[in-house]
C-alpha positions as CSV (number, residue, x, y, z in Angstrom):
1,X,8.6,-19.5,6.7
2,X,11.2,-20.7,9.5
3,X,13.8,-18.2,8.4
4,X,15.3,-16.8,11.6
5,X,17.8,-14.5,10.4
6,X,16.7,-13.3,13.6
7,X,17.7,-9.3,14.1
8,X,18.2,-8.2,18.1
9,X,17.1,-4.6,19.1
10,X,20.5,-3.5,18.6
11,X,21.7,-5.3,15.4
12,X,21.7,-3.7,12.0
13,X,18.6,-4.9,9.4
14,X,19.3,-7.9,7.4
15,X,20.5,-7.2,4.0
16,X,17.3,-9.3,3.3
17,X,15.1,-7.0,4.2
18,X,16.8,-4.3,2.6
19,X,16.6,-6.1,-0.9
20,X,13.2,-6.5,-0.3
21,X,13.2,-2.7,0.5
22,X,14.7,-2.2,-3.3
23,X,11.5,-4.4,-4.8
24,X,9.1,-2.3,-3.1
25,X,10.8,1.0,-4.8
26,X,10.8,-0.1,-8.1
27,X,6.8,-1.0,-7.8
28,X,6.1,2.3,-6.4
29,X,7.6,4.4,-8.9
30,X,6.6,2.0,-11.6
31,X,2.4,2.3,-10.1
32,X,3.0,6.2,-9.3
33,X,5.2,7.7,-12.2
34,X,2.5,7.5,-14.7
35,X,0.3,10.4,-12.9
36,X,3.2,12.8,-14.2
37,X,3.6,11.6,-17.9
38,X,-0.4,11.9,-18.6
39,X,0.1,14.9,-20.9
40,X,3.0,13.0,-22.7
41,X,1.7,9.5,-23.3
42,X,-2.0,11.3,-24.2
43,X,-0.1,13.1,-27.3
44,X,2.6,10.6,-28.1
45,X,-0.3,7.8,-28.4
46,X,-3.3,10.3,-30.0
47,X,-5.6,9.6,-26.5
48,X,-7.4,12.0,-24.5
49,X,-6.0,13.1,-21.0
50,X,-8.8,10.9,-19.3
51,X,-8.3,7.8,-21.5
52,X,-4.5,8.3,-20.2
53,X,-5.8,8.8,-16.5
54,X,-7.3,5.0,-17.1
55,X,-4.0,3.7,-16.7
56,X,-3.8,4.2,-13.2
57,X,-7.5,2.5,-12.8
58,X,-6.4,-0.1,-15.0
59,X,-3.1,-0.5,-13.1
60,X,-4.9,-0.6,-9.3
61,X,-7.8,-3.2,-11.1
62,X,-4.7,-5.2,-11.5
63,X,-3.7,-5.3,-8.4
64,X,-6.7,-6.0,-7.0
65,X,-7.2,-8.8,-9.2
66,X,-3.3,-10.1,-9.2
67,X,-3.1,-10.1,-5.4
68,X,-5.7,-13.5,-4.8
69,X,-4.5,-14.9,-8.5
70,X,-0.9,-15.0,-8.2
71,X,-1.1,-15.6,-4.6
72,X,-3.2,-18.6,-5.5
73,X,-0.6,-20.3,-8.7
74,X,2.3,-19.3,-6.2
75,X,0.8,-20.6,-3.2
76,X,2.8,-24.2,-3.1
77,X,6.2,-22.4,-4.0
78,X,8.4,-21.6,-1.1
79,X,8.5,-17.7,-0.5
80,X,12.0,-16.8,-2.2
81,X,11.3,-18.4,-5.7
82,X,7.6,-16.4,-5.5
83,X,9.7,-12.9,-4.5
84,X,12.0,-13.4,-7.6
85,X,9.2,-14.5,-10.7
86,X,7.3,-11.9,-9.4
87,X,10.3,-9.4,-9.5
88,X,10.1,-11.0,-13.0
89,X,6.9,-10.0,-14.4
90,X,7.4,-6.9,-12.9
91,X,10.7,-6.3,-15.3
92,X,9.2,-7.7,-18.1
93,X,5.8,-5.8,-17.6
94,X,7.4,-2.3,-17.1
95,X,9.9,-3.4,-20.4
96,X,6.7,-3.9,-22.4
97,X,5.3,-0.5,-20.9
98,X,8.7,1.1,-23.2
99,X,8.1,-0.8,-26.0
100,X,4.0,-0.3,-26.3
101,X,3.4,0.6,-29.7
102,X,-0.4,1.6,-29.0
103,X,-2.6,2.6,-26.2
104,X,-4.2,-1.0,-25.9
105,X,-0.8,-2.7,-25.3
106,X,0.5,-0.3,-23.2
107,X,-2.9,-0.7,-20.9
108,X,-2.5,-4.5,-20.7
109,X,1.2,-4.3,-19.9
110,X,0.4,-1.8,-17.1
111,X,-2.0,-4.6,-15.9
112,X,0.3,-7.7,-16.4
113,X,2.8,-5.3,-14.2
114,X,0.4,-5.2,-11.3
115,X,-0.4,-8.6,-11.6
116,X,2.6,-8.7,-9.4
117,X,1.7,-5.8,-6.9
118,X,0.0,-7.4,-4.3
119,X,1.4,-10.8,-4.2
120,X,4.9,-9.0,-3.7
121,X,4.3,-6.8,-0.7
122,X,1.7,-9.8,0.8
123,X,4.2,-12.6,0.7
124,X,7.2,-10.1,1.1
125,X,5.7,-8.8,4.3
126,X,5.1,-12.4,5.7
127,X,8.8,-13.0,4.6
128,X,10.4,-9.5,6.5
129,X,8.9,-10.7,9.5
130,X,10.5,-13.7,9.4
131,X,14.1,-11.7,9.4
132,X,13.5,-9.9,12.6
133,X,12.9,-10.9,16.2
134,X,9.3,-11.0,17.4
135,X,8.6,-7.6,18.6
136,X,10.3,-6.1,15.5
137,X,7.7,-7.3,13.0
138,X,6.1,-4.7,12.7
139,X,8.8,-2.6,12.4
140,X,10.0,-5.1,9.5
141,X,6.8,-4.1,7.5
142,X,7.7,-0.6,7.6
143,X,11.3,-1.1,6.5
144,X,9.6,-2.5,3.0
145,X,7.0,-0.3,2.8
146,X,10.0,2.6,3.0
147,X,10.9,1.6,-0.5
148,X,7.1,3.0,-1.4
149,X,7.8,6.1,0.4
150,X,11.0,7.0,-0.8
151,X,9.6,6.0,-4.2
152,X,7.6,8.8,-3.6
153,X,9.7,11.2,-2.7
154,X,12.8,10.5,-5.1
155,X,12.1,8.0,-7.9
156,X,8.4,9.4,-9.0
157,X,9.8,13.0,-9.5
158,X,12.8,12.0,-11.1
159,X,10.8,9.4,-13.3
160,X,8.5,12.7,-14.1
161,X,11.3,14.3,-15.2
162,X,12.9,12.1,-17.5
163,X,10.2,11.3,-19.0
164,X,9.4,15.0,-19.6
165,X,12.8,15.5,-20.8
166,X,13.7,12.7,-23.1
167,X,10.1,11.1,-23.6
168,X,7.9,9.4,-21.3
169,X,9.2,5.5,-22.6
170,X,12.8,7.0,-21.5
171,X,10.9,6.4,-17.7
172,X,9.3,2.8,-18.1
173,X,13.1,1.5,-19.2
174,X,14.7,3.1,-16.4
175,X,12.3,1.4,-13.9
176,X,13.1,-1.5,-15.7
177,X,16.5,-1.5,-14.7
178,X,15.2,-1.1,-11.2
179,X,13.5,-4.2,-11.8
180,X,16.6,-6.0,-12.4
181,X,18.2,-4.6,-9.6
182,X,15.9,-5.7,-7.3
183,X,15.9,-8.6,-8.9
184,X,19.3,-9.1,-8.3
185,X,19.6,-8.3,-4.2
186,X,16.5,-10.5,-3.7
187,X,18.6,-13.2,-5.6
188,X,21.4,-12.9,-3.7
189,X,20.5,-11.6,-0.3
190,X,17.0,-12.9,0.7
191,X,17.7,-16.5,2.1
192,X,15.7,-19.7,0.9
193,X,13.2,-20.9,2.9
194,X,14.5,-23.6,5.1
195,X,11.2,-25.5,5.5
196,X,9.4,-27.3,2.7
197,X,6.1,-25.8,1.3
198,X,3.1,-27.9,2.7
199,X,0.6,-29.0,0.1
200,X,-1.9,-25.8,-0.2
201,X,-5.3,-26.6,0.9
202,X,-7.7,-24.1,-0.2
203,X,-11.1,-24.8,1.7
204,X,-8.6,-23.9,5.0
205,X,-7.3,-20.8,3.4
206,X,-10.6,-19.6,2.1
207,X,-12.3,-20.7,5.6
208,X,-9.7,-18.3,7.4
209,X,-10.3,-15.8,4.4
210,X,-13.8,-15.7,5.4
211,X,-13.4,-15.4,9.0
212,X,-15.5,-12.4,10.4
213,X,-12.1,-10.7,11.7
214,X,-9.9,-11.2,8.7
215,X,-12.9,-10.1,6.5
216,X,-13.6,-6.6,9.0
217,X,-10.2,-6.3,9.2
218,X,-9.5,-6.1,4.8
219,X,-12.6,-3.5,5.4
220,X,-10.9,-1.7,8.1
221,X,-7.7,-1.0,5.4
222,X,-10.0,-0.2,3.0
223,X,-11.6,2.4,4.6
224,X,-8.1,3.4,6.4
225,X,-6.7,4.7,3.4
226,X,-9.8,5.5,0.7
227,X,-10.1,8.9,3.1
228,X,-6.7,10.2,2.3
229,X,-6.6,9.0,-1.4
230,X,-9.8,11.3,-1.6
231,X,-7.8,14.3,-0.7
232,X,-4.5,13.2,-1.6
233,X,-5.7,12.8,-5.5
234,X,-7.0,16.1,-5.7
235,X,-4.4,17.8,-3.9
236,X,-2.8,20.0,-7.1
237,X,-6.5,21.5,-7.6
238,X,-6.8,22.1,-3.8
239,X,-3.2,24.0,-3.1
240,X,-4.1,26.2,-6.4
241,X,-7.7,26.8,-6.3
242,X,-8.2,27.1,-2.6
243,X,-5.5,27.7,-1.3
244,X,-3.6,29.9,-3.7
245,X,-0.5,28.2,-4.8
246,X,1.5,28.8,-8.4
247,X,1.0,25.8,-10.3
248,X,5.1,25.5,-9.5
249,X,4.7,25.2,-5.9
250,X,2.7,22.3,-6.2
251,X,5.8,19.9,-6.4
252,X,7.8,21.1,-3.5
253,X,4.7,21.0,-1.6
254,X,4.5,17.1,-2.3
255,X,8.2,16.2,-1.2
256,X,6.5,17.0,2.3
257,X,3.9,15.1,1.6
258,X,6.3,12.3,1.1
259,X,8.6,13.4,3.5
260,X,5.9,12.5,5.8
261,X,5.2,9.3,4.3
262,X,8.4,7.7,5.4
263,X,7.8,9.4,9.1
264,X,4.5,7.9,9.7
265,X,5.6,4.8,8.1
266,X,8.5,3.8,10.4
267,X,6.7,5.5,13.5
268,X,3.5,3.6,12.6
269,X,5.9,0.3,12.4
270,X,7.7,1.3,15.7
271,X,4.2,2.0,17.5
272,X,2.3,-1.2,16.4
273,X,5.5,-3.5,17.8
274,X,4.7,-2.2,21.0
275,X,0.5,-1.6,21.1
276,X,-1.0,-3.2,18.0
277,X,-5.1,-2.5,18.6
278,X,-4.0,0.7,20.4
279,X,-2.1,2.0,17.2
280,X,-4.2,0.8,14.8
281,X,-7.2,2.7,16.7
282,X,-5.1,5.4,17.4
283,X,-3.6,6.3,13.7
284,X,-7.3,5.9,12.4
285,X,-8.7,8.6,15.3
286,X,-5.0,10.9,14.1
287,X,-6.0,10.7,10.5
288,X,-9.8,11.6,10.6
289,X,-8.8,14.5,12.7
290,X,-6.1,15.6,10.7
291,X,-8.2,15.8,7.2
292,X,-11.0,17.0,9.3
293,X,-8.8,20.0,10.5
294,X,-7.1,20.1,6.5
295,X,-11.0,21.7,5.7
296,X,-9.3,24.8,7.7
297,X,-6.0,24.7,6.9
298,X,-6.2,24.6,3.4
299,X,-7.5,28.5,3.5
300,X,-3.8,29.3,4.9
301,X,-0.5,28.9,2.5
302,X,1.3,28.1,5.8
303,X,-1.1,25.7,7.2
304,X,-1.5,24.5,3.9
305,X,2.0,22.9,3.8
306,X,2.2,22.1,7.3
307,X,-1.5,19.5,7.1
308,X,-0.3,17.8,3.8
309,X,2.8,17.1,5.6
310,X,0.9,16.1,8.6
311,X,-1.8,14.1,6.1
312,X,1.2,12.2,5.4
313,X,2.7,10.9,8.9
314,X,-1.1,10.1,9.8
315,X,-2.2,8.2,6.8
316,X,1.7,6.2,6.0
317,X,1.4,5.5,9.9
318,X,-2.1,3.1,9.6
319,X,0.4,1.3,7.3
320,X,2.2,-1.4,9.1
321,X,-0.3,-1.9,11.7
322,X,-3.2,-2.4,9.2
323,X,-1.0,-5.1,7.1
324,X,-0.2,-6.5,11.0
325,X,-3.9,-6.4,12.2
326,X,-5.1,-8.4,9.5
327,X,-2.2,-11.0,9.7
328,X,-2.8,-11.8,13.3
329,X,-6.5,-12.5,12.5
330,X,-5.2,-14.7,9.3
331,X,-2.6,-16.1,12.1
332,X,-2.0,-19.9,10.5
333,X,-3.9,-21.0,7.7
334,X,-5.1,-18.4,4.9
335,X,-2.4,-15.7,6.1
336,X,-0.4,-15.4,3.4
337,X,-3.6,-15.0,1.0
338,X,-5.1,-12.6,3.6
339,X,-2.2,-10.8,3.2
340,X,-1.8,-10.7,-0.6
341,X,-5.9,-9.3,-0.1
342,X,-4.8,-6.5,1.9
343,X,-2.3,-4.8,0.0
344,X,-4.9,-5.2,-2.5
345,X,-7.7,-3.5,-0.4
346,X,-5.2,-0.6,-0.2
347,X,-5.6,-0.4,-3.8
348,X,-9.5,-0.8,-3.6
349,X,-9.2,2.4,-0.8
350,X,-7.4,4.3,-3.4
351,X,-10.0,3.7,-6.1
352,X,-12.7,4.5,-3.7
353,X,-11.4,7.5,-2.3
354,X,-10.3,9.0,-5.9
355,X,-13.8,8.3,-6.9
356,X,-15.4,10.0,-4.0
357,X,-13.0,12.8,-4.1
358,X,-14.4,13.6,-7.7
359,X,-18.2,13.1,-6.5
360,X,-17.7,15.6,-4.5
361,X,-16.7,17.8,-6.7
362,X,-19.3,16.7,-9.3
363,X,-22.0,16.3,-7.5
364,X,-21.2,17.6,-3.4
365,X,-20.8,20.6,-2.1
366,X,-17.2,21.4,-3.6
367,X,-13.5,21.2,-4.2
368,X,-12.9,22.8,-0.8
369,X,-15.1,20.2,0.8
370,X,-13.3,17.4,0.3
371,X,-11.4,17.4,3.4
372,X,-14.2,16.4,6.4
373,X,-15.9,14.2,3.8
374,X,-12.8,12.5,3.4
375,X,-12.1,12.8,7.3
376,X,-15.2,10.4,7.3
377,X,-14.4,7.5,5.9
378,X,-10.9,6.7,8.4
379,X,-13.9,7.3,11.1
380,X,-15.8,4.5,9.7
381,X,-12.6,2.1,9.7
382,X,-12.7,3.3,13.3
383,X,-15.9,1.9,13.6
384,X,-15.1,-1.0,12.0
385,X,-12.5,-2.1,14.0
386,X,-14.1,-1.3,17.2
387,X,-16.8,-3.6,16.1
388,X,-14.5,-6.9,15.3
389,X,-12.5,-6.2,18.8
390,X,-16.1,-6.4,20.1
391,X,-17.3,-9.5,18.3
392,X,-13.8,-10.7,18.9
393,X,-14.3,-10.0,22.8
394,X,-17.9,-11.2,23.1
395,X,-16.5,-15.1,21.4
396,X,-14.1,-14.8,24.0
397,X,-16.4,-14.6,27.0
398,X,-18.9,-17.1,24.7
399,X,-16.3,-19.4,24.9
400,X,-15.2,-19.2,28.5
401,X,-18.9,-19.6,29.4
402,X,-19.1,-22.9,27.3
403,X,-15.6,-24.2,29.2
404,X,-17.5,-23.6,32.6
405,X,-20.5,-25.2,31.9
406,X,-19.2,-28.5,30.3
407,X,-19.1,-31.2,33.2
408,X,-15.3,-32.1,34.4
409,X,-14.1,-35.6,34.2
């Protein structure tokens, strides 16, 4: 995209990005909201409580599916048109999500809603860094990604409330006016893309998918954020079992949880426009520590709160440089797909970690555990990246070798 609506240090954010901000609320609360209403969709629809816990798996399965599909049947449309029919099926997704009469339908609508997931937050990264000048890109990122946080923090408690208090559908048609709000700024703020399309070809994308840094660097996001998921999903038993909270303080506890979120998001933004391998290394060696130190913390009420605040700032801040790291590797061809692919590897660390959150449990050593197992896995996307800078760095001397031997004319 050639947009250059082209932000200075010292000028305000581009109602653009803003609008794009608004998109990314209404997708958070619409992915996250449902953790709150399992007792109430389980009884209103005669399921179990883990046959309702299915929505969410079935809900990050379609995001991990959507992300290369739609990104694929959009790929030839210019950026705006893809922003506003996925803003679409996210409307009408979340609209058939009220209207479900059955558990089956309201499954597949959860799906067909995060068919448009990925694709949003890829393409609508690649877009906000088009609205800024070239060392706020980063930044950018984080700006969208703030509408996750704050959907977090605001929209998935009050979407657990109203759906508590005037049933849980009362929630999936309020976040379908959200939908058509967002639809609405993105309409009218987010400009059209100045340049024509070019004709998709697929061998290049796919080539620069399967490039050894693009590919280490979906792995290193994976891993990234499957370590906090593991704690993060298993939190409530953790504060109340270990740690020795009332069931009641479990919600305040999570507002600085997400208070955190939208600190480490915009510092992680602010950080990677200056040093991108440093923060990306950096926030990975911050987060291991931090759930490494949780294992600790969690036997105090005081350090308790303190470390899921802290879990917070470290995991939101791998955020922006992660979704940054793999778009200069995709730099060109293949970068909007590689993009779509990483949000969607953020939803494949979330699986993983949830899943090996609950092996631990099952089969580990234990609830209280959970926290250095976890700390792990962002040591492993450590490693990970360590390893493509040094593949990177050994073509690069490869290469200058090969230059030096070939004869001058």
């Amino acid at each position: 995209m050639t947009t250059s609506a082209v932000a200075t240090e010292k000028q305000p954010l581009p109602l653009a990005l803003l609008a794009l901000t608004a998109g990314a609320f209404g997708i958070g609360v619409s992915e996250f909201v449902i953790m709150g209403l399992l007792l109430e969709v389980s009884a209103d629809l005669v399921v179990s409580i883990p046959a309702a816990g299915m929505l969410i798996s079935g809900y990050a399965l379609g995001v991990v599916v959507g992300a290369p599909v739609m990104t694929a049947l959009t790929a030839a449309w210019r950026r705006k048109q893809t922003l506003l029919v996925l803003m679409v099926i996210f409307t009408l997704g979340n609209l058939a999500c009220a209207l479900a009469p059955n558990y089956e339908v309201l499954m597949l609508a959860r799906v067909i809603t995060a068919f448009a997931h990925g694709t949003f937050f890829g393409v609508g990264s690649i877009v906000a860094t088009g609205l800024v000048a070239p060392d706020r890109k980063a930044s950018a990122i984080a700006v969208m990604f703030t509408g996750l946080t704050v959907a977090n923090i605001l929209g998935v408690p009050f979407g657990t409330w109203l759906g508590q208090a005037c049933g849980w559908r009362a929630t999936f048609w309020a976040v379908t006016a959200v939908g058509l709000i967002a639809l609405a700024v993105i309409a009218a703020f987010v400009p059209r893309d100045k340049a024509t399309p070019e004709k998709p070809d697929w061998r290049a994308d796919l080539r620069a998918l399967g490039r050894a840094p693009v590919l280490l660097g979906l792995l290193t996001t994976v891993l990234g954020f499957g370590g906090m998921f593991a704690v993060f999903t298993y939190i409530a038993p953790i504060l109340t079992e270990i740690t020795g909270f009332a069931d009641s303080a479990v919600s305040p506890i999570l507002l600085v949880f997400g208070g955190g979120l939208i600190v480490g998001n915009l510092l992680g933004g602010r950080l990677a426009d200056r040093k991108l391998v440093l923060t990306v290394l950096g926030s990975l060696l911050i987060l291991a520590a931090v759930l490494g130190l949780m294992t600790f913390a969690i036997h105090s009420k005081v350090l308790a709160v303190l470390f899921v605040g802290l879990m917070g700032i470290a995991a939101f801040a791998t955020v922006p440089p992660l979704q940054m790291w793999v778009l200069s590797k995709a730099e060109g061809a293949g970068q909007s797909l590689a993009s779509s692919f990483n949000i969607a590897a953020f939803n494949l660390g979330n699986a993983i970690g949830a899943w090996l959150g609950g092996a631990v449990i099952d089969q580990g050593p234990g609830l209280a555990s959970i926290p250095w197992v976890a700390a792990l896995v962002p040591l492993a996307a450590l490693a990970t990246a360590l390893l493509s800078l040094h593949l990177e760095r050994s073509a690069r001397i490869s290469q200058v070798k090969l230059q030096s031997a070939c004869p001058c004319d």
